[in-house]
LUMTI-530061 format. One line per 8 residues: number of its first residue (from 0); their letters; for each residue y, x, z of C-alpha. Coordinates in nm, 2 decimals. Example, Ala and Ser with C-alpha at 12.3 -4.5 7.8 and 13.67 -1.06 7.14 Angstrom:
0> AS> -0.45,1.23,0.78 | -0.11,1.37,0.71
end
This chain:
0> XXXXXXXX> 11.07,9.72,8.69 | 10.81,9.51,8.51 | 10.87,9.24,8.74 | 11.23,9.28,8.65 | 11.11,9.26,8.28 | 10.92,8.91,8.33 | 11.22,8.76,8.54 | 11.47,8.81,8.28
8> XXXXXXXX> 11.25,8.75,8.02 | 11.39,9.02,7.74 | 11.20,9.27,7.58 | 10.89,9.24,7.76 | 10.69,9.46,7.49 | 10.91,9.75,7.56 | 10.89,9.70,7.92 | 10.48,9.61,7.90
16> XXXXXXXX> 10.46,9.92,7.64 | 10.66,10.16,7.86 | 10.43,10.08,8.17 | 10.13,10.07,7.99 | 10.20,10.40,7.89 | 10.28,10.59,8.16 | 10.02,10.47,8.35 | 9.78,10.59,8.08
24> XXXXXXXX> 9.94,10.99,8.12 | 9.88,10.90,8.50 | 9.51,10.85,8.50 | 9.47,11.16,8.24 | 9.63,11.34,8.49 | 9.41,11.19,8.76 | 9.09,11.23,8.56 | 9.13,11.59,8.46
32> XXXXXXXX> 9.21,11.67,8.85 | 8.91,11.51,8.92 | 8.69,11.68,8.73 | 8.84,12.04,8.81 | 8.83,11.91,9.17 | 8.43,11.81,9.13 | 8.29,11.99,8.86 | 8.49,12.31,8.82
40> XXXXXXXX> 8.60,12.43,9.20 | 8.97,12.43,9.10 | 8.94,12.67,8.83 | 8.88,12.40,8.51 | 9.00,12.55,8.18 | 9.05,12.25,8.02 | 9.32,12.15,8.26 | 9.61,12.19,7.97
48> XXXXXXXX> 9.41,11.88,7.74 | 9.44,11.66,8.04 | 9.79,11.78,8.17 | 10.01,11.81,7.84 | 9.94,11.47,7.69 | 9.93,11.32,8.02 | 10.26,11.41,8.11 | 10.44,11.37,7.72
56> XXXXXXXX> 10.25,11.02,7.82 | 10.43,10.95,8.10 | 10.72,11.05,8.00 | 10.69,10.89,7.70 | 10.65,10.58,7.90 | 10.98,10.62,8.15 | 11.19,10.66,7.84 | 11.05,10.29,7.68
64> XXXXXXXX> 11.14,10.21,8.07 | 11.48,10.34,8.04 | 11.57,10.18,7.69 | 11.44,9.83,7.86 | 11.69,9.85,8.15 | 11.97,9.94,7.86 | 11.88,9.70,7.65 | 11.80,9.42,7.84
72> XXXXXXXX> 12.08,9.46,8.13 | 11.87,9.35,8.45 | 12.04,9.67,8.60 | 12.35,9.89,8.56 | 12.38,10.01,8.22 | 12.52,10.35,8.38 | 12.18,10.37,8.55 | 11.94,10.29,8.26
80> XXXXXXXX> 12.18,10.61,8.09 | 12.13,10.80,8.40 | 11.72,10.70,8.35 | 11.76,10.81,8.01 | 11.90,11.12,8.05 | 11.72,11.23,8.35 | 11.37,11.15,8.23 | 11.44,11.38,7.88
88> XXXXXXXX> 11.55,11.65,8.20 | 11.20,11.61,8.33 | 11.05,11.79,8.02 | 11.23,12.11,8.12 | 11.12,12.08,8.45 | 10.81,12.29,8.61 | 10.70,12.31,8.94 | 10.68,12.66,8.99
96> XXXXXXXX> 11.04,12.78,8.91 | 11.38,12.67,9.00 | 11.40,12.45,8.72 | 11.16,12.18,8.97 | 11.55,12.06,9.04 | 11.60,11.93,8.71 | 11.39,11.67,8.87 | 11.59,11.56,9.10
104> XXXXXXXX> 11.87,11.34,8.91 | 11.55,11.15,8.81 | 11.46,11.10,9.15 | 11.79,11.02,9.21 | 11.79,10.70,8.96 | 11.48,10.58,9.08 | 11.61,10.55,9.45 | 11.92,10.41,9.28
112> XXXXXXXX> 11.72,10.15,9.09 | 11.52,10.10,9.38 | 11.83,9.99,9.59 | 11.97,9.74,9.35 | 11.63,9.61,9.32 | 11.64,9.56,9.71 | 11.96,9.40,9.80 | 11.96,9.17,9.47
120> XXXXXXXX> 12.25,9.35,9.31 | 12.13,9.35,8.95 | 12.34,9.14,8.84 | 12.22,9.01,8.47 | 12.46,9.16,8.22 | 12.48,9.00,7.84 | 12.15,9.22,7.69 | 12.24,9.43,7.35
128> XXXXX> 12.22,9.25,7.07 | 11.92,9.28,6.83 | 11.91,9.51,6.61 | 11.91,9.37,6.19 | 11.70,9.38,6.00
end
């Protein structure tokens, strides 16, 4: 999507601000599995400092995403408010109880996006005008 940002040219600090930040809550994620992989023998208990911000990062991060494919129109508006909406899902969602399938209509955008990405169907709508003031 960030190639999507540079081609069309719009809002390419929300899209370079949204990427930037979920990939920062990916590497805390990364690094604190690391050390309780190398240090701690799977039992680290300072998982939750590693894990909470990372993933409020990344999520923080899907939802710039999400306002940049709104705003900016290089895909369906529907999807960037399926995005949206999905990614707010994910902060209900845990692994270990049924509520992992509030996950999927997230998953389900991204193949979406994914697909008009491949066959060239984002079509450029007019993006949202600026806000005043």
């Amino acid at each position: 999507m960030a190639l999507l940002a540079r081609r069309s040219g719009q809002y390419l600090k929300l899209a370079n601000a949204g990427l930037i930040t979920a990939a920062v809550g990916l590497i805390l994620l990364f690094t604190g599995a690391l050390i309780q992989t190398v240090f701690f023998a799977g039992d680290f208990p300072g998982m939750p400092y590693f894990v909470i911000p990372g993933l409020l990062a990344i999520i923080a991060g899907l939802l710039m995403i999400g306002v940049f494919i709104l705003r900016s129109g290089v895909l369906p508006r529907w999807l960037g408010i399926v995005f949206v909406v999905s990614t707010v899902a994910l902060l209900a969602a845990n692994e270990q109880t049924p509520a992992v399938l509030l996950a999927i209509p997230f998953g389900l955008a991204m193949v979406a996006a994914g697909y008009y990405m491949w066959v060239g169907a984002a079509v450029m709508q007019p993006p949202l005008p600026e806000a005043a003031g």
